[in-house]
C-alpha positions in Angstrom: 93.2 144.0 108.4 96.8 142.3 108.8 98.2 144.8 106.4 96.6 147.7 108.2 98.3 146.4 111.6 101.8 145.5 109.8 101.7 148.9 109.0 100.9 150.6 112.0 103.8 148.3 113.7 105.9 149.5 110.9 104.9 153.2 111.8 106.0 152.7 115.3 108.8 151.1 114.3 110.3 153.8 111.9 109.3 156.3 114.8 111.7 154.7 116.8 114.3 154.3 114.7 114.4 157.6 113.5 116.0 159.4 116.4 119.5 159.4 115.2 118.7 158.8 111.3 120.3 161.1 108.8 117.5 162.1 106.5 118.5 160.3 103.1 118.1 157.3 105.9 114.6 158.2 106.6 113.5 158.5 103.0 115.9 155.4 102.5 113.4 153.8 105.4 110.0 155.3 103.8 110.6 153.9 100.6 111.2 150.5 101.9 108.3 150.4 103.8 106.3 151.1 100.7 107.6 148.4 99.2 106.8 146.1 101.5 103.3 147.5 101.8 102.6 146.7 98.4 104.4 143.8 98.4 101.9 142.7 101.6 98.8 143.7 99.2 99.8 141.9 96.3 100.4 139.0 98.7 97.0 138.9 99.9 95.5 139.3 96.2 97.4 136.1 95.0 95.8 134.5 98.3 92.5 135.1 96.7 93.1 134.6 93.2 90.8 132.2 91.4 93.9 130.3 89.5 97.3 128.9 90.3 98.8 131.2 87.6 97.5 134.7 88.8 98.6 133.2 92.6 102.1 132.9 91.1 102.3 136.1 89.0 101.1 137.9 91.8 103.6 136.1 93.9 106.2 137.0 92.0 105.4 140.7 91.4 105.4 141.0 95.1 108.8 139.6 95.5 110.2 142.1 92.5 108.2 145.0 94.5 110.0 143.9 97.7 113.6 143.8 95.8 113.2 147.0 93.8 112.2 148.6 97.5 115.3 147.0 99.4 117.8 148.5 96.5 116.5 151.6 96.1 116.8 152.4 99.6 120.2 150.8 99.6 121.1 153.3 97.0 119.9 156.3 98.9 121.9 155.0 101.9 125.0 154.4 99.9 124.8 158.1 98.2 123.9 159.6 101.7 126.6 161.8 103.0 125.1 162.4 106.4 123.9 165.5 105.8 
């Protein structure tokens, strides 16, 4: 339930902010928020894993998923040409 209302925040959010977005900004935008929504589901399958070392991995895979997301979409910003 918190990832279904993180995203729909996150949905109002990018409505918002996409008034005066080029569009690489909005796809840069769309692919972050991926990321961070399955980066928020891994998170809550290490909060019900059964062992300390699949909390962890999961953990950490959500934290790569995260970073991946934040540099891919700083890539598409940074080759954006405001078109």
């Amino acid at each position: 339930m918190r990832i279904l209302a993180q995203a729909a925040a996150a949905a109002g959010l990018l409505a918002l902010a996409a008034c005066n977005n080029t569009p690489a900004e909005d796809v840069a935008q769309n692919v972050e928020m991926n990321a961070e929504n399955a980066a928020d589901a891994l998170e809550e399958r290490a909060d019900n894993a059964t062992t300390e070392g699949t909390e962890d991995a999961l953990e950490n895979r959500a934290e790569a998923v995260r970073d991946a997301g934040e540099n891919k979409a700083d890539a598409i910003e940074a080759n954006d040409t405001g078109h």
